[in-house]
C-alpha positions in Angstrom: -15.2 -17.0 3.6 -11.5 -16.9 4.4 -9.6 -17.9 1.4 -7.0 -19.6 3.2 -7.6 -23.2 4.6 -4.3 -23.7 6.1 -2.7 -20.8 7.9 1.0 -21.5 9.5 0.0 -19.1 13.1 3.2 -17.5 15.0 3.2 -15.1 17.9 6.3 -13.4 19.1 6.6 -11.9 22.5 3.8 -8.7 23.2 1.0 -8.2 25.4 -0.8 -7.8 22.5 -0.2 -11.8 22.3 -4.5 -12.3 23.6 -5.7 -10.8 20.8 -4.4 -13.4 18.5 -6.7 -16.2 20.2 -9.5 -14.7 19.5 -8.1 -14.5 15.6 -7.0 -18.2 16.1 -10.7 -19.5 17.3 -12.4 -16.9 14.3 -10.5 -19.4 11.9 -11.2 -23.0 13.5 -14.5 -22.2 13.6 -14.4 -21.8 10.1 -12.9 -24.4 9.1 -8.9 -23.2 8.8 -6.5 -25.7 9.7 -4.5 -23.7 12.1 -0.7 -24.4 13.1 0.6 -22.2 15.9 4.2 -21.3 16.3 5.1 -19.1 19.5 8.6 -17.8 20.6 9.7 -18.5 24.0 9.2 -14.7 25.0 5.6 -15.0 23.7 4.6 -18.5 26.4 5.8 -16.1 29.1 2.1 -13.8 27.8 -0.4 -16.6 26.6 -0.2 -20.6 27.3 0.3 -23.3 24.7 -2.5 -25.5 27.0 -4.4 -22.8 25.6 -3.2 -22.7 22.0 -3.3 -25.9 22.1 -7.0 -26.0 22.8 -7.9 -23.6 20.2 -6.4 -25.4 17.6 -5.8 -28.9 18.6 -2.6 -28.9 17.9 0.8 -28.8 19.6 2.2 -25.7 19.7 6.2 -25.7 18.3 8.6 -23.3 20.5 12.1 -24.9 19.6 14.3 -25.5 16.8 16.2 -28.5 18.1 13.8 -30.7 19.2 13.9 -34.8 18.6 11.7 -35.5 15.4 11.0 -32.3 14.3 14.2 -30.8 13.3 13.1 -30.1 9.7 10.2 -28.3 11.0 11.7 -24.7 9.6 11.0 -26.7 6.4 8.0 -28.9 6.5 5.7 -26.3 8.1 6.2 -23.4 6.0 5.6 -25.6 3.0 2.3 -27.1 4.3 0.9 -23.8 5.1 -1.0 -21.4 2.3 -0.6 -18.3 4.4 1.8 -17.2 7.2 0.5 -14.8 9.6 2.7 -13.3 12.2 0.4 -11.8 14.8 1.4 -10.1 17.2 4.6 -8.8 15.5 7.2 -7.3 18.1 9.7 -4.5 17.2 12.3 -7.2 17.8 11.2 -9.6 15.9 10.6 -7.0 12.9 14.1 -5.6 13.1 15.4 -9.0 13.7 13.5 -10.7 10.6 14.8 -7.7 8.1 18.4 -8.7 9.8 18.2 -11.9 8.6 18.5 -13.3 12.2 17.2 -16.5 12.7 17.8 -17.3 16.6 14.2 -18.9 17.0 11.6 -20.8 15.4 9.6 -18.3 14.2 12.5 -16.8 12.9 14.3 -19.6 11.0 10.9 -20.2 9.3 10.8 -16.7 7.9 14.3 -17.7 6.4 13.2 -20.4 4.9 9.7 -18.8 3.8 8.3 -19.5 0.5 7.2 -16.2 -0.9 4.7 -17.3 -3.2 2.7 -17.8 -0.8 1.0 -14.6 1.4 3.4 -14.0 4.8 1.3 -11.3 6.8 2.8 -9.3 9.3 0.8 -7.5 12.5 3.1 -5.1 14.4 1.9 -4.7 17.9 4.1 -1.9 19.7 4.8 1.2 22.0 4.3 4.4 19.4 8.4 5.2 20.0 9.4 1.9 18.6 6.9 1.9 16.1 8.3 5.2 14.7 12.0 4.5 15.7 14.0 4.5 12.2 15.4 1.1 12.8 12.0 0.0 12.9 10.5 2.0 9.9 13.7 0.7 8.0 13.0 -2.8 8.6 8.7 -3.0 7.7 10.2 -1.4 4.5 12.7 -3.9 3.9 10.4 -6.8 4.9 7.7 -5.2 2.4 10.0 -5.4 -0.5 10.8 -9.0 0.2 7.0 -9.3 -0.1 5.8 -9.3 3.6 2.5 -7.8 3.5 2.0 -5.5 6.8 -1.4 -4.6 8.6 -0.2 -1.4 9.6 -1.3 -0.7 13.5 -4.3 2.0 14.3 -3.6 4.4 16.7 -5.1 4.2 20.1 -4.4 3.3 23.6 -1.3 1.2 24.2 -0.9 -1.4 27.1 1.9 0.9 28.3 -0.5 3.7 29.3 0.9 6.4 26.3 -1.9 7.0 22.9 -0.4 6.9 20.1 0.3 4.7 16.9 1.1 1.4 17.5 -1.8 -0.5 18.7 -2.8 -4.0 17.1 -5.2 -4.4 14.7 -8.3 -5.7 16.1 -8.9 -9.6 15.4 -12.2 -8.9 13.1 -9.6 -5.7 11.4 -6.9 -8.5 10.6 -9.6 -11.1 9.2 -11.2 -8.6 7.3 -8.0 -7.5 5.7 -6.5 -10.8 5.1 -10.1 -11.6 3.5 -9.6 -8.9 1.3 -6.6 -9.9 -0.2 -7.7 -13.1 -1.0 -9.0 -12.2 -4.2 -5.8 -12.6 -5.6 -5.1 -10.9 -8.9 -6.7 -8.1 -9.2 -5.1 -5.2 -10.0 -4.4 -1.6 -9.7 -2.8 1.4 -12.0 -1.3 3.7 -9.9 0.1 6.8 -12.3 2.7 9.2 -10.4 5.0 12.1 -11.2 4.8 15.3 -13.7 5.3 15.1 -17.1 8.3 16.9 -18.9 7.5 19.0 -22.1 10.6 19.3 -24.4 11.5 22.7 -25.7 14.4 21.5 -27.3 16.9 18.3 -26.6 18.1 19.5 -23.3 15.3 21.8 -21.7 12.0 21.7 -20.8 8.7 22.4 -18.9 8.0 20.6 -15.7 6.2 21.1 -12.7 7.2 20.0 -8.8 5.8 16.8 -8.2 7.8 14.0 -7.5 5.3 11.0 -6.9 5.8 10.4 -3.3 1.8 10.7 -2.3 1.2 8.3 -5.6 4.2 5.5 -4.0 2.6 6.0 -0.3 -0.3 5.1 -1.3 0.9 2.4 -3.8 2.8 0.6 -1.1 -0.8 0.6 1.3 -2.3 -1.2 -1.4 0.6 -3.8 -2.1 0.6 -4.5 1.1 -3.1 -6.0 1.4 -2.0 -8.2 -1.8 -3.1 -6.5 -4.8 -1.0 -6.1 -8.1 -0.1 -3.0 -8.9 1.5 -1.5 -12.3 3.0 2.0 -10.8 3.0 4.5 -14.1 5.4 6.9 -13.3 7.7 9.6 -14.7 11.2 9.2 -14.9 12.2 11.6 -12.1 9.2 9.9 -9.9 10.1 8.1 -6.6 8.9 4.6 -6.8 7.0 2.0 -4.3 9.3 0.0 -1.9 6.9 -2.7 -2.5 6.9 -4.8 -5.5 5.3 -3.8 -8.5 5.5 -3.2 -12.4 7.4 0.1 -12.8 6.7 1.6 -15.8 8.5 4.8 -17.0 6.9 8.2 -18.9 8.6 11.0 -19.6 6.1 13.7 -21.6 2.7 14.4 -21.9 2.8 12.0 -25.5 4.5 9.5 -23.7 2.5 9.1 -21.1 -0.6 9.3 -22.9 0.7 6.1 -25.3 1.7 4.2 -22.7 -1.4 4.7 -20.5 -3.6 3.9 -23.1 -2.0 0.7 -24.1 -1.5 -0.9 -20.7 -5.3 0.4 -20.3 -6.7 -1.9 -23.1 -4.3 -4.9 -22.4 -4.9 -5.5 -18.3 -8.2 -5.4 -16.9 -7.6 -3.0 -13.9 -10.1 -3.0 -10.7 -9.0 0.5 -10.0 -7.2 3.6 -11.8 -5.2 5.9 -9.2 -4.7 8.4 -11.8 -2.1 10.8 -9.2 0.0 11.7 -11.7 0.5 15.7 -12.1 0.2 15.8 -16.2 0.7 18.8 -17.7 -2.0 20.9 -19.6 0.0 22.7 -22.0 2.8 21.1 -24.3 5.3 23.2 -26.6 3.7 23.3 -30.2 7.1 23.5 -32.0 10.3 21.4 -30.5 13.5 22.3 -31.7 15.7 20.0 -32.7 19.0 20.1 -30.6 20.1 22.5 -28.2 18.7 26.1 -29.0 21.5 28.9 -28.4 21.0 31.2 -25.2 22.5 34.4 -26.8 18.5 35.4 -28.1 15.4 35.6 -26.1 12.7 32.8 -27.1 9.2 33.1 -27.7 7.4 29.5 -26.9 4.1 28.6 -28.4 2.1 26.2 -26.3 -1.1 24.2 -27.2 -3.6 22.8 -25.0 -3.2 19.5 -23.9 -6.7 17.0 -23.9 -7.8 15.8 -20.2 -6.1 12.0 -20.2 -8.4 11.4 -16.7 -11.4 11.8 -19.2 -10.2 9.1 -21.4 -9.4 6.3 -18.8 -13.0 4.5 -18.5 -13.3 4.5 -22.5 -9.8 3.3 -22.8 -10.1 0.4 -20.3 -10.6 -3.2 -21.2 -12.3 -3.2 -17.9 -15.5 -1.2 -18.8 -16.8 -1.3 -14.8 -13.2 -0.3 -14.0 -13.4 2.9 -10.8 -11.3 5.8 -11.3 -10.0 7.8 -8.3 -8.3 11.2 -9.4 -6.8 14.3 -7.7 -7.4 17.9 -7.9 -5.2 20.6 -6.3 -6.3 23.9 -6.1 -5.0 27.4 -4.9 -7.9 28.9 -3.1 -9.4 29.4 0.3 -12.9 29.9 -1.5 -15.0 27.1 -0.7 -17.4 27.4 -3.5 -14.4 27.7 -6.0 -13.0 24.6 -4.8 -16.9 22.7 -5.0 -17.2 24.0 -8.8 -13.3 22.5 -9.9 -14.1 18.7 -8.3 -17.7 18.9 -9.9 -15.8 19.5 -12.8 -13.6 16.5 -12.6 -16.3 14.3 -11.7 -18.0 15.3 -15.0 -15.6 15.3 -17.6 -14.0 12.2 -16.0 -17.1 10.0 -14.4 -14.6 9.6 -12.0 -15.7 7.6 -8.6 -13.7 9.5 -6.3 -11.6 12.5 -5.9 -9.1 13.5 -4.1 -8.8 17.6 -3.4 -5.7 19.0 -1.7 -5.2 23.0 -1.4 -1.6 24.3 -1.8 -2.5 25.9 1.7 -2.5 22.5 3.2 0.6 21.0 1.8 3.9 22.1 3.2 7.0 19.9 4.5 5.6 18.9 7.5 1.4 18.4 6.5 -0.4 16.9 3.6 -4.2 17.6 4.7 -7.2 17.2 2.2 -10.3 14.9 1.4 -11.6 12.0 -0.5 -15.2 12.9 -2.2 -17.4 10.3 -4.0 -20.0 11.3 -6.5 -22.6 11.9 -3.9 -20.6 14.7 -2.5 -19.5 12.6 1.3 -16.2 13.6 2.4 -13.6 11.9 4.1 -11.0 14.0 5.6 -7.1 12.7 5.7 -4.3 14.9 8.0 -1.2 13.1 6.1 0.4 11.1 3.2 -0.2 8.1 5.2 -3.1 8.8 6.5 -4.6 9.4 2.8 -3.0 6.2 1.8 -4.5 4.1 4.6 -8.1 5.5 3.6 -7.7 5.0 -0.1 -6.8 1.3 0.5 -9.9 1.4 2.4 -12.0 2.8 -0.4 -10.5 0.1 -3.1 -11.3 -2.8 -0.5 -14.7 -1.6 0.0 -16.3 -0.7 -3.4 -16.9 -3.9 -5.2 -16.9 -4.2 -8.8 
């Protein structure tokens, strides 16, 4: 059932502008109250006789128009969702402007963001990786818009590439999904730091940007997310609870404690924790004139204590392995071995092999051994968002 009963509908100017009558006569059919708004670009692709007859209701173009000039007002408030489908390049870049030259427009000003405003970008694959572009979903997504990223397929323009509308089943299935409202996810990112002494100590590479990728996927089909993350981490552009860790001790306190107070649907336990700490720290700076002998100890497995630290005892864990090898069977025997220290649900392999600048290739396994293959950050994030929408708990 779609869990929103009155959806405020608006269509900016794209060819993609048919799908969205199909989307339109999903949701009368079911009983959604459905209010379409259309820019004057967007009449010029599809009719409002035809809106009209989808909906039963007259379709609003202009601002200024006798008796309605407090629509920007009155029809965002009566709405519970907002769903801009399809969304043009200009109307993204204008929107994160802050332009408000048309209806649609002026209600996105004076948009109430306590309630969900989704966003379907329908484009050519140049403007939908042009900078200005990219620059403005992000700035819309940390105002809260919530964006249905676009697949990649054929676009009307004759190119293949990424850019092409969701499908009108895709975007009700999505928006579907976020109307359970609430639930949450722990997303942990970053490597811990192991003091030595006050000033130096052991760290490893990571800096959390697979663990924010795939944090701002997820925030964007409406869940709540609490981003764990270490202090040199980059964060989500989405909104979220950041919460800070700097070593292994930290880390493991502050996991375990947000654990047992929220009831998480998911753990994304990313985070690249370190399996040694120093046994011994000094106190204040240690002088550089000698050499220095460290002593570590072994650090416990904090993926293995998750499920018995969460209040949510059905709670699914996804965690990540990285190995160095081109020997499959190695590589089989280290994610066997995550699976059954941790009962994790799902894990996600990488090689260093795989991972350079310019590629982020690996897999998703569940505990049956099926693999799903990703080619990029993005790419991983769009099919973990996939896995957490599918798997019901």
């Amino acid at each position: 059932m779609f869990p929103f009963r009155k959806i405020l509908f608006k269509i900016s100017g794209s060819i993609a502008a048919f799908k969205a009558c199909a989307l339109i006569s999903r949701l009368v059919k079911e009983g959604v109250e459905v209010q379409v708004v259309a820019t004057p670009s967007a009449l010029n692709f599809i009719g409002a006789a035809t809106l009209e007859g989808l909906t039963g209701k007259k379709v609003f173009s202009e601002v200024f128009h006798d008796g309605q000039m407090m629509n920007h007002i009155y029809l965002d408030r009566w709405s519970n969702a907002v769903i801009l489908c399809p969304a043009s390049a200009n109307a993204i870049n204008q929107m994160a402007a802050g332009i408000a030259d048309d209806l649609v427009k002026t209600l996105f000003m004076a948009h109430d963001f306590t309630r969900p405003y989704f966003l379907v970008p329908a484009m050519n694959e140049k403007m939908w990786a042009h900078p200005a572009t990219k620059a403005s979903v992000n700035k819309l997504v940390e105002y809260g818009v919530r964006v249905l990223s676009p697949n990649s397929g054929s676009l009307a323009c004759g190119e293949v590439g990424e850019g092409r509308m969701l499908e009108p089943d895709e975007i009700y299935n999505l928006i579907c999904e976020t109307g359970i409202n609430g639930k949450k996810v722990l997303v942990t990112a970053g490597g811990t730091r192991e003091p030595i002494d006050s000033v130096r100590f052991i760290g490893n590479t990571s800096t959390g940007n697979t663990a924010a990728a795939i944090a701002d996927e997820i925030i964007r089909s409406g869940y709540e997310v609490t981003f764990l993350k270490s202090e040199s981490a980059n964060s989500p552009k989405g909104k979220c609870n950041i919460i800070s860790f700097s070593s292994f001790k930290d880390l493991k306190n502050k996991l375990f404690k947000i654990l047992a107070k929220e009831s998480f649907e998911f753990v994304i336990h990313a985070a690249a924790v370190s399996d040694y700490s120093v046994e011994k720290v000094v106190s204040g700076k240690i002088e550089s004139a000698n050499e220095l002998n460290l002593r570590l100890k072994r650090n416990p497995k904090l993926i293995s204590e998750i499920k018995k630290n969460s209040k949510n005892k059905r709670v699914k864990l996804i965690g990540f392995k990285l190995t160095d090898t081109e020997d499959r069977s190695v590589i089989d025997l280290a994610v066997k071995k995550i699976f059954l220290q941790s009962q994790a649900d799902f894990v996600v392999h990488n090689d260093l092999s795989l991972i350079s600048e310019n590629e982020h290739r690996g897999e998703i396994i569940d505990k049956d051994g099926n693999k799903k293959s990703f080619s990029d950050k993005s790419d991983l994030a769009k099919k973990i968002k996939r896995v957490i929408t599918e798997v019901s708990i």
